[in-house]
N, C-alpha and C positions, 0 to 999 in steps of 0.2 A: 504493500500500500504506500508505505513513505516514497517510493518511486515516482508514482504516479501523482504526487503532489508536489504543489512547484516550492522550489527548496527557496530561501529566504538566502542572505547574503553572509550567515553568520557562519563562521568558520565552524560549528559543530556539527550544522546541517549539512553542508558541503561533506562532511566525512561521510554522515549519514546516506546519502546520496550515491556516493562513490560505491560504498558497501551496497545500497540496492542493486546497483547497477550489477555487481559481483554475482549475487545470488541469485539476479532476474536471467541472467546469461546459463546458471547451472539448467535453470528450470526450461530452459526455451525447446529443448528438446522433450519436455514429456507435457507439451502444450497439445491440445489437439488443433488442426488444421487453420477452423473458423479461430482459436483464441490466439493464435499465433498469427494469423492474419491483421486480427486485431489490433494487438500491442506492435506488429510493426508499422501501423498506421500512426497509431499514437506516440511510438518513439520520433517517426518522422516529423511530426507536427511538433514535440517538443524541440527537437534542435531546431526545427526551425525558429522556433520563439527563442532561443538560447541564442542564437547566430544574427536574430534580429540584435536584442541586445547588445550581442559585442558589437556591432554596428554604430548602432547609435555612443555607447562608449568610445569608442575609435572618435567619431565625430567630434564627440564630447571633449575629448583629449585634444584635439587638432584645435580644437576651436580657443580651448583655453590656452595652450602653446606660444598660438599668435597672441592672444590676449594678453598674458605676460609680460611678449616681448615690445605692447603698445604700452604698457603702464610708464614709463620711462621717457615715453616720446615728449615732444615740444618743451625738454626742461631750457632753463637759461644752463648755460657751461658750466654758471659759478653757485649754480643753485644746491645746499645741501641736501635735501631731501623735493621729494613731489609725492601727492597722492591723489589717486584719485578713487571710489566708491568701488564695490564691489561690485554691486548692482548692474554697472556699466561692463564687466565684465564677465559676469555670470549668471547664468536663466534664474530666474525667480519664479514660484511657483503661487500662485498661476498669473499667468502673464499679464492678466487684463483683470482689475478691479473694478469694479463698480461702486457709489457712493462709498467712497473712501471715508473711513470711518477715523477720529484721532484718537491716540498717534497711533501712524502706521508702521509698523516696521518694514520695511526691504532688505533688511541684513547687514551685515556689514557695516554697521555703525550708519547710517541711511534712515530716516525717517521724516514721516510727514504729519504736520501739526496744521489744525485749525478749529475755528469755533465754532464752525454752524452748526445750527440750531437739526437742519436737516439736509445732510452732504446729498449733493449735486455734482461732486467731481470722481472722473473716470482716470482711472492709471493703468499704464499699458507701458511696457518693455516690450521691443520690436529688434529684430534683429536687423543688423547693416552688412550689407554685402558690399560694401566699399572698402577695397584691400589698403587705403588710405586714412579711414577713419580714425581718430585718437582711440575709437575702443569699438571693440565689437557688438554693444548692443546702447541703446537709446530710451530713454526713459520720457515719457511725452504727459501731462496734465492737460484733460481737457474740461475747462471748469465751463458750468451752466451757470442757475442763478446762485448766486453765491451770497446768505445772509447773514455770516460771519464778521469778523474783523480784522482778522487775519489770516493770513496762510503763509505758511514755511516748509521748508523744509533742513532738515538741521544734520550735518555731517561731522561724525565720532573722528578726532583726529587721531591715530595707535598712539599709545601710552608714549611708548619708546621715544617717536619723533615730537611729540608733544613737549617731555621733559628737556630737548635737545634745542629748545626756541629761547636763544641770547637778546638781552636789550637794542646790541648791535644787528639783530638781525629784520629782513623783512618779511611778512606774509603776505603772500600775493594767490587772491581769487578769483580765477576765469572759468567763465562759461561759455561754449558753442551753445546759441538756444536761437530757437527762433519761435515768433510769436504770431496770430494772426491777426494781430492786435498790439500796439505795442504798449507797452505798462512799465514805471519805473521798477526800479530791482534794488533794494538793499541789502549787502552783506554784514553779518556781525560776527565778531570775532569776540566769542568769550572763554575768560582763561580762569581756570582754579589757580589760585597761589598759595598753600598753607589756608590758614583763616579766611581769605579774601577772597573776594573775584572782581574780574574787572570785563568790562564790555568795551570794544570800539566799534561804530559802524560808519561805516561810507557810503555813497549812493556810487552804484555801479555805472561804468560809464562804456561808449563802444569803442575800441581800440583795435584796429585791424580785422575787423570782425569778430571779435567777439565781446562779451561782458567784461570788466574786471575791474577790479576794487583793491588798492596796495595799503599794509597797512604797518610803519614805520612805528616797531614796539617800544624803540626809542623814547616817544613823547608817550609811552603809558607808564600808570605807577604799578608795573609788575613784577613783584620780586621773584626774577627768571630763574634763582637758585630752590626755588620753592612750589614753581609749576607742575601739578598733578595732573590736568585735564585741562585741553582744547578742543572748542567746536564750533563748526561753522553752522551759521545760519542764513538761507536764502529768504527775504521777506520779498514777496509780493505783493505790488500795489495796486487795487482795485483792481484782482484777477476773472472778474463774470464775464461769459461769455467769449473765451479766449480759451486757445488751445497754446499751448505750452511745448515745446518740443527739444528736448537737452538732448545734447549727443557727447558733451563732453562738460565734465564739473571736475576740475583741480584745482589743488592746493599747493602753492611753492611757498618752501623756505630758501630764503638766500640771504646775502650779507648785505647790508649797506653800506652806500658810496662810502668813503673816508671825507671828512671836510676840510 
């Protein structure tokens, strides 16, 4: 019986599995004709469903490969670190939401906040088949009536690179987004320090196409030997009836000029 039911990915059942397969082979010769007909119908259909799998894996693998090796792209030379969202590079399940409820999570430190009363926004990750793109997949907001008073969305910066953000240094936030509609966009940057926290925010402006907002921790009171947690936040300004469409959300640390 454990043969004919589909084995799960846990390393016991795999043994499990193996051992059917053992004792299904002693037995295949004292099958009668019709029952041996049978089970080789149903062996067939299982590899096939096994070989679909590794398929889709394979794909799986290639995809995130390339992925990897975009996460890196468009830094400045002298930039210490860059990040960008998980989300942007791996499927989320299920790909298409409906009234978005707050907060949402998409993983990877990714989430989306707002107030209303009664969500009217759709969230959808789409794949991009452009071997150019900053990342392999697109995260899009398509807001209806919108009776809230805000909406964001707010990015986890890793621990690691968080505690590595000096007075001397800058953080720099751009977005590929395009809108059908267009709406202001503000970024804010807030930091844990020990006891404290501190906010900056910018109104995002367009530069070479795209979004971005720089933000010189220099003129903040953060004591950078004492920062726990960093995270961004995207505000959108009067988003109803706008479709939203990011293909690419990073984050750069890099040093500042010398004066």
């Amino acid at each position: 019986m454990g043969f004919w039911r589909r084995p799960s990915f846990s390393q016991a059942r795999w043994i499990k599995f193996n051992a059917d397969i053992t004792a299904l082979k002693a037995r295949l010769g004292k099958l009668s004709l019709s029952d041996l007909q049978k089970r080789r119908a149903e062996a067939i259909a299982y590899a096939s469903d096994l070989m679909a799998l590794a398929r889709l894996a394979d794909q799986d693998l290639r995809r995130r490969a390339i992925g990897e090796d975009r996460r890196h792209e468009g830094l400045p030379e002298i930039a210490h670190w860059g990040y960008r969202p998980d989300a942007l590079f791996q499927p989320i399940e299920p790909a298409t939401t409906v009234a978005v409820q707050s907060p949402f999570d998409l993983k990877g430190g990714l989430k989306i906040f707002h107030d209303c009363a009664q969500s009217e926004i759709i969230l959808r990750q789409t794949p991009r088949n452009d071997p150019h793109a900053s990342a392999p997949f697109a995260i899009s907001l398509e807001v209806f009536r919108f009776d809230g008073s805000f909406l964001s969305m707010a990015l986890d910066v890793p621990r690691a690179r968080a505690a590595s953000v000096k007075l001397s240094d800058i953080l720099q936030v751009s977005l590929d987004i395009s809108m059908d509609f267009p709406i202001d966009l503000y970024a804010r940057v807030n930091v844990i320090h020990g006891p404290n926290s501190e906010q900056l925010v910018r109104k995002m402006e367009w530069h070479n196409g795209r979004l971005s907002a720089e933000f010189d921790m220099a003129y903040s009171k953060v004591n950078d030997k004492r920062i726990e947690k960093i995270w961004i936040d995207l505000i959108f300004e009067r988003p109803s009836m706008n479709l939203l469409q990011m293909g690419d959300f990073l984050v750069v640390c890099m040093p500042r000029a010398e004066l």
